[in-house]
C-alpha positions as CSV (number, residue, x, y, z in Angstrom):
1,X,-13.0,25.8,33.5
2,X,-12.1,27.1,36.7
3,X,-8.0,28.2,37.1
4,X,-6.5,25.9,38.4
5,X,-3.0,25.3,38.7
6,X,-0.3,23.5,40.8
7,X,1.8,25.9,42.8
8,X,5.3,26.6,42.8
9,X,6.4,27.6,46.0
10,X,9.7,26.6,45.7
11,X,10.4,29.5,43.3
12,X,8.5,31.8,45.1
13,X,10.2,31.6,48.5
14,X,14.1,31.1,47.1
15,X,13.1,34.4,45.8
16,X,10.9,36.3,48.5
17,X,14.2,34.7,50.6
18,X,16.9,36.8,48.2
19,X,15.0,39.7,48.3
20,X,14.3,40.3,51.9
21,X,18.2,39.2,53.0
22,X,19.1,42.5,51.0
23,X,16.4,44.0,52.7
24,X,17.1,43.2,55.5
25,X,20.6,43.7,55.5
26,X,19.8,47.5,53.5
27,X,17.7,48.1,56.6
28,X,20.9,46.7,59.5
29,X,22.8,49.3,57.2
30,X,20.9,52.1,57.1
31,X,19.7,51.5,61.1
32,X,23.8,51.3,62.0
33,X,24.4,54.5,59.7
34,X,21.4,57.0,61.4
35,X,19.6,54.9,64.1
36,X,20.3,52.5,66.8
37,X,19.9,49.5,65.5
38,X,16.4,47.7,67.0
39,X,17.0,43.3,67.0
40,X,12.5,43.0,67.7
41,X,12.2,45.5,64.7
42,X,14.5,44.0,62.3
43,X,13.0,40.6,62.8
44,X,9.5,41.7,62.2
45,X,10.3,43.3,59.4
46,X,12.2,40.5,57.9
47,X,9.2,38.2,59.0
48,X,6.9,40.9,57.6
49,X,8.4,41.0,54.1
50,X,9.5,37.5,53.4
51,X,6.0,36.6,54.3
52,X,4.2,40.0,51.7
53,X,7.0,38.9,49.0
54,X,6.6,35.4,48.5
55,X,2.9,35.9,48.5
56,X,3.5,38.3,46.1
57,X,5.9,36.5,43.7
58,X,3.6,33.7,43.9
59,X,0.6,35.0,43.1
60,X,2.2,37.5,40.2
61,X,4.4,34.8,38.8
62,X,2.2,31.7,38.5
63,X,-0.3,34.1,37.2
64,X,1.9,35.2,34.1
65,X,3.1,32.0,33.9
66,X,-0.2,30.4,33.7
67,X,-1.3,32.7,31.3
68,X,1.5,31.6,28.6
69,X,0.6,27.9,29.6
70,X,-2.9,27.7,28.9
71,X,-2.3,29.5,25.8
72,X,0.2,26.6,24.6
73,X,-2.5,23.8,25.7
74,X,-5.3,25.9,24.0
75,X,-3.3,26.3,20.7
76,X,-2.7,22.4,20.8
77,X,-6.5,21.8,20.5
78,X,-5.8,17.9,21.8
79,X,-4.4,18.7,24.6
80,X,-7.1,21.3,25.3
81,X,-9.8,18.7,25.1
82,X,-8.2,16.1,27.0
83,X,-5.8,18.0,29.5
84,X,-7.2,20.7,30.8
85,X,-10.9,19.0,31.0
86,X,-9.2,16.3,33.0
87,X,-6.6,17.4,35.3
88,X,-5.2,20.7,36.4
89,X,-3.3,22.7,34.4
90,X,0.6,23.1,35.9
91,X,2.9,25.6,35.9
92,X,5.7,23.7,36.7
93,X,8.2,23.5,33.5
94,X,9.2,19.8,33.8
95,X,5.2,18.6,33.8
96,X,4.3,20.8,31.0
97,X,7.2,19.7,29.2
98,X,6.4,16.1,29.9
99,X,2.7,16.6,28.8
100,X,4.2,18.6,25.2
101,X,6.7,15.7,24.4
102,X,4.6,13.2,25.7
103,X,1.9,14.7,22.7
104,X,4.1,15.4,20.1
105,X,5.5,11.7,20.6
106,X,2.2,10.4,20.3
107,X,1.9,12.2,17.3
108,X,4.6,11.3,15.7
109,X,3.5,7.6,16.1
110,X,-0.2,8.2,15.1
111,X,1.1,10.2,11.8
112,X,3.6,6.9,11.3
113,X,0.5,4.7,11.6
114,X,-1.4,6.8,8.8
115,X,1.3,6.9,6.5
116,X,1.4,3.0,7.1
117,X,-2.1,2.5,6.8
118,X,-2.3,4.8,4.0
119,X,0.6,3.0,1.8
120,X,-1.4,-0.7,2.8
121,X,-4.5,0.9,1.4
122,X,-2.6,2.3,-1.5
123,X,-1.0,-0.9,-2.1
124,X,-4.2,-3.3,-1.9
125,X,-6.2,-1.3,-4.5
126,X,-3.9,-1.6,-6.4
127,X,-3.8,-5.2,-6.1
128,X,-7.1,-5.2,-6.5
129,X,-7.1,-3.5,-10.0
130,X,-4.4,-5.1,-10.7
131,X,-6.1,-9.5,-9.7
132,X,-9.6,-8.2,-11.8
133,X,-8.0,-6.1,-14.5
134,X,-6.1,-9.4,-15.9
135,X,-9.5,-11.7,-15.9
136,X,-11.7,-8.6,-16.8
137,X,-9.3,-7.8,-19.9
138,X,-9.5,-11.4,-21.1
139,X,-12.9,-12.1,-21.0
140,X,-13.6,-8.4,-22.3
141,X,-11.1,-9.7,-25.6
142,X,-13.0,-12.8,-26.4
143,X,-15.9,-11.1,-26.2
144,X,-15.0,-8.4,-28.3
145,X,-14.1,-11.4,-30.9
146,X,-17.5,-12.8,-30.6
147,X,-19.5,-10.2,-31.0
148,X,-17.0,-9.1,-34.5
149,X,-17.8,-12.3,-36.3
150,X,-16.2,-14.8,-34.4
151,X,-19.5,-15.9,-33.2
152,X,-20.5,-17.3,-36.9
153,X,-17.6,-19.8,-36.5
154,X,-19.1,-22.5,-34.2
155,X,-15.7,-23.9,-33.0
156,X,-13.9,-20.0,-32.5
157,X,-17.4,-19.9,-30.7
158,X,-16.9,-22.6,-28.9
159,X,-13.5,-22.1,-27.6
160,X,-14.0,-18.1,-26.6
161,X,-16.9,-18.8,-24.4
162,X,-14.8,-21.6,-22.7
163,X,-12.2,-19.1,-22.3
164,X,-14.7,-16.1,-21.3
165,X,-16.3,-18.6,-18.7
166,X,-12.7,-19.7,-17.1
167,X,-12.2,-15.6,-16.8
168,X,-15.6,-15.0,-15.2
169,X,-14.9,-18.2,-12.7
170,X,-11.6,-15.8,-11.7
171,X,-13.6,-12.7,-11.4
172,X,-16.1,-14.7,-9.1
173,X,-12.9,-16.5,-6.9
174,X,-11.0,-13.3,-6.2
175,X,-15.1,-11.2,-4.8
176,X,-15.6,-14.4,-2.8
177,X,-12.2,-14.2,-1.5
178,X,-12.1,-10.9,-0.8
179,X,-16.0,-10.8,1.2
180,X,-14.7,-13.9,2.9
181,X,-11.4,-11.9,4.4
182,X,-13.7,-9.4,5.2
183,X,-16.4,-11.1,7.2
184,X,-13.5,-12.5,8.7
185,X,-12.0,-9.8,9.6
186,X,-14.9,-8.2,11.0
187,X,-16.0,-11.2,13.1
188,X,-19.0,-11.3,10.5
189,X,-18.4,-14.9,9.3
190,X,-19.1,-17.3,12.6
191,X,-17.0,-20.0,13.6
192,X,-19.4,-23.3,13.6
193,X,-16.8,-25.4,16.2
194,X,-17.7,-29.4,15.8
195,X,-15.4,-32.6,16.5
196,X,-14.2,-34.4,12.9
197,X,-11.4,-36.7,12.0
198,X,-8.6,-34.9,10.6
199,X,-7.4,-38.1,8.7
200,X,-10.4,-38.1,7.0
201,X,-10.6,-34.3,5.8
202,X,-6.9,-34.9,4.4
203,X,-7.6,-38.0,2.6
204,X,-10.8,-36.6,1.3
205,X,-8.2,-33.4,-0.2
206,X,-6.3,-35.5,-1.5
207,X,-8.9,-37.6,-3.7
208,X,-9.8,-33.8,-4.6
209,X,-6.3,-33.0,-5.6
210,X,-5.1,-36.4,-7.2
211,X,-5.2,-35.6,-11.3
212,X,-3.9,-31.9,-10.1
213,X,-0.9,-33.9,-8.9
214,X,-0.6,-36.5,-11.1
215,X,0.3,-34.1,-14.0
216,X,3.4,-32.8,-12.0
217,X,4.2,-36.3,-11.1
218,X,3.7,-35.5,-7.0
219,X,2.9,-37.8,-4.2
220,X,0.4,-37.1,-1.8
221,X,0.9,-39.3,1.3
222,X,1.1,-39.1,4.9
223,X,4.1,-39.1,6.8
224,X,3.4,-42.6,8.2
225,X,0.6,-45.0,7.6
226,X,-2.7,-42.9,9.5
227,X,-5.5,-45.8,9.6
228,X,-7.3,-44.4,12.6
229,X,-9.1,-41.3,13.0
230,X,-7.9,-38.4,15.0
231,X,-10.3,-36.0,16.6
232,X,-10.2,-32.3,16.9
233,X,-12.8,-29.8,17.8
234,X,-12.5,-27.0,14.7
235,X,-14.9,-25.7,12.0
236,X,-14.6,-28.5,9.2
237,X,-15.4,-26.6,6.4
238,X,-13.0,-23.5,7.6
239,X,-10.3,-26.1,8.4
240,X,-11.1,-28.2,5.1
241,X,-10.4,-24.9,3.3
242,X,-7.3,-24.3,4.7
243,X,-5.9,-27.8,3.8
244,X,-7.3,-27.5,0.5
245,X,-5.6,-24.2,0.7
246,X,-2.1,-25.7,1.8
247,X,-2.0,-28.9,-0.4
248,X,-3.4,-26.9,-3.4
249,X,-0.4,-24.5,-2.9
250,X,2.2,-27.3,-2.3
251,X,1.4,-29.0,-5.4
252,X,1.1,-25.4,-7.3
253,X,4.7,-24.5,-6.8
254,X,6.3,-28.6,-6.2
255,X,9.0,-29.8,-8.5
256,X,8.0,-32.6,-10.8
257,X,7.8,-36.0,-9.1
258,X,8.2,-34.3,-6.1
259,X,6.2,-35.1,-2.7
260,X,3.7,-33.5,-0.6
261,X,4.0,-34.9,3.1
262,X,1.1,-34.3,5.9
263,X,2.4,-35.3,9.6
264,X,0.3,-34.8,12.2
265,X,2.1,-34.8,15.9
266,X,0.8,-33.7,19.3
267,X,2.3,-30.6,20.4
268,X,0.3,-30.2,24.2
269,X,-2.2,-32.2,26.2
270,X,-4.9,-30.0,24.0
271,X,-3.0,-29.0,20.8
272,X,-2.2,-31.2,18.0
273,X,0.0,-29.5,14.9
274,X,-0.2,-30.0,11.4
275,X,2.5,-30.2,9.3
276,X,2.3,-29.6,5.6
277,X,5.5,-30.5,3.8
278,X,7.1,-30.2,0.5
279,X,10.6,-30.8,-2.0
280,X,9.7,-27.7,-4.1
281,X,11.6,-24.6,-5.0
282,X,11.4,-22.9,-1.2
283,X,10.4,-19.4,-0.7
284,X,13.0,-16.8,0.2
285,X,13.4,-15.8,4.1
286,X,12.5,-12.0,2.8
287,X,8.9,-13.5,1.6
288,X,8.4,-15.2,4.5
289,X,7.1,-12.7,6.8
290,X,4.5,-11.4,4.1
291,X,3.2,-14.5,2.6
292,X,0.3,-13.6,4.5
293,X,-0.5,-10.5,3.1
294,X,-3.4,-9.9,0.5
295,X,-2.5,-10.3,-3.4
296,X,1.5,-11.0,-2.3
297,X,3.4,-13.2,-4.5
298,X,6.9,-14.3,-4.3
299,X,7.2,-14.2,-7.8
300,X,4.3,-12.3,-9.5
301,X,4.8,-13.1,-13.1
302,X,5.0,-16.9,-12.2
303,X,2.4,-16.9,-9.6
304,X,-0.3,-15.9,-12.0
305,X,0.0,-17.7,-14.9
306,X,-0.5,-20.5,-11.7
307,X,-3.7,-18.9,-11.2
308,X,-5.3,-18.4,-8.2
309,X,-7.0,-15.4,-6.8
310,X,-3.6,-14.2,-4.8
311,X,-5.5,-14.5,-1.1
312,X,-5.9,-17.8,-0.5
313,X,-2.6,-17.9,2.3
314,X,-4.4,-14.4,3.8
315,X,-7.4,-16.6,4.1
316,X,-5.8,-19.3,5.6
317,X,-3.9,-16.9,8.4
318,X,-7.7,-15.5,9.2
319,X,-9.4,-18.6,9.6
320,X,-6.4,-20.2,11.7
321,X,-6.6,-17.0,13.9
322,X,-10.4,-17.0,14.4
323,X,-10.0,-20.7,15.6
324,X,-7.5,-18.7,18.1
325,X,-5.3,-20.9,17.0
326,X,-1.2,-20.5,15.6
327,X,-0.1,-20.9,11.7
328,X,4.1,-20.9,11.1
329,X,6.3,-21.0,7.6
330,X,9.3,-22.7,7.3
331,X,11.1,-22.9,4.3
332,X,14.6,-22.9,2.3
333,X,15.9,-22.1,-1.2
334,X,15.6,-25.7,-3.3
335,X,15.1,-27.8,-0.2
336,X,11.6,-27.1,0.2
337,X,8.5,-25.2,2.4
338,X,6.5,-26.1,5.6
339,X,3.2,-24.8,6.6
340,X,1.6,-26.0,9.9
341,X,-0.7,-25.1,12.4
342,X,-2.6,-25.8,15.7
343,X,-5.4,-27.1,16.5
344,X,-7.4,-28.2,19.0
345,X,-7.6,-32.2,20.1
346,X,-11.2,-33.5,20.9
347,X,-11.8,-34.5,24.3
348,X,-12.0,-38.1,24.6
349,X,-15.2,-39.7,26.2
């Protein structure tokens, strides 16, 4: 890389400027003292050395200056590659002290984001272990049962294998879950966008969900009486996931002969929202801005005996986001929750 450098010529000349008005002034003195002082030859010579000074001073100073810089931007191999490749490297103090804290900010952020990522990873293995080690453990126990003479008693045989099956049916929930966030994460897992009625996915979940609900004693129904269809343009099996989802959830953690209320508004010209309501228990506002996250649980102990593979809201979120569309939470201690979301109407013809 050739030297190249932007020049400080305001140092250079305050100085040559100092220098030659004592110069100068040595050489009135000294005229005055043995000679006649000369006005043509004074000038020149002040002309003469300003001009040879600041040259000097230039040249010397920006060269040992430079010298210092470009070792500071070669020990700071970053700024090597992508400073001095790019632009010209200054000797002016302010820029180079721009371009340091300009790099150790950026570092600072980038070693924040590492430490960030690197706690989220730490955390969701851990989760991970955690959501397969329970199933794993269980079916590993009855098993073990089996196979040490259990397996001669036809209704200890029986049961275990029910029990092993249930564990394995977990083990299989929580991989699909987790290849499912994945593919949707990485855009793997296409959005198939049709038009459906919306009335007609809910009431469908709700047939689905009917004996779940009926041994807590909770009524599904919609917020008024919804005999015709509504359109929307979505993926129906995505979206019929996320209701499932949402319902599922809502009857989950409902109070006995409590209710679970679908209303279904139009929030735009092109947007309809969908609003999932309960009389539960309510999530606490600290929760609320990580229900989203993998594995997270309100209350972990509780949320497991539940069941449920701990990423069914995470899913929800990703499939609401790769319909570009919104998901929001509202809830309050022993009043109850709302989930809703947008979606997009279906043109009419």
């Amino acid at each position: 890389m050739g030297v190249k450098y932007r020049k400080s010529y305001k140092f250079a000349a305050k100085s040559a400027a100092v220098i030659t008005i004592f110069s100068s002034v040595l050489l009135l003195v000294l005229q005055h003292l043995f000679f006649q002082i000369n006005v043509l030859f004074t000038v020149t010579f002040t002309l003469l050395f300003f001009a040879f000074s600041f040259f000097v001073l230039q040249y010397r100073v920006e060269r040992f200056i430079y010298r210092r810089i470009q070792k500071i931007y070669k020990e700071v191999s970053i700024l090597d590659e992508s400073v001095l490749r790019n632009q010209p490297v200054t000797t002016d103090m302010q820029t180079l002290m721009y371009e340091v804290n300009k790099f150790a900010t950026d570092k600072k952020v980038e070693i924040e984001s590492l430490k960030v990522q690197e706690e989220y990873r730490r955390e969701f293995i851990g989760n991970v272990a955690h959501e397969l080690k329970t199933p794993l453990f269980t079916v590993q126990g009855y098993v073990s049962t089996l196979l040490d003479g259990g397996v001669k008693d036809k209704l200890i045989r029986k049961k275990y294998l029910e029990r092993a099956d249930k564990g394995i049916e977990r083990l299989i929930d929580i991989v699909n879950d987790l290849d499912m966030i994945t593919k949707l994460e990485t855009n793997e897992l296409k959005v198939n966008i049709q038009t459906f009625d919306i009335i007609e996915l809910f009431q469908n979940v709700f047939d689905l969900l009917e004996m779940k609900a009926d041994k807590k004693d909770i009524t599904l129904m919609f917020d008024k009486d919804h005999y015709r269809s509504i359109f929307v343009n979505g993926d129906r099996e995505k979206i019929n996931q996320v209701v499932l989802n949402l319902v599922d959830n809502s009857i989950k953690y409902g109070k006995d002969n409590g209710t679970t209320e679908v209303s279904i508004e139009s929030l735009t010209d092109k947007k309809l929202l969908i609003r999932i309501t309960d009389n539960g228990y309510g999530i606490e506002k600290k929760h609320i801005s990580r229900l989203f996250e993998r594995f997270y649980r309100t209350d972990s102990s509780r949320s497991r005996d539940i069941g449920g593979s701990g990423l069914g809201l995470s899913i929800v979120k990703h499939i609401i986001e790769a319909h570009n569309e919104h998901i929001y939470v509202e809830s309050k201690i022993g009043v109850g929750s709302e989930f809703s979301f947008t979606i997009e109407k279906a043109v009419k013809k």
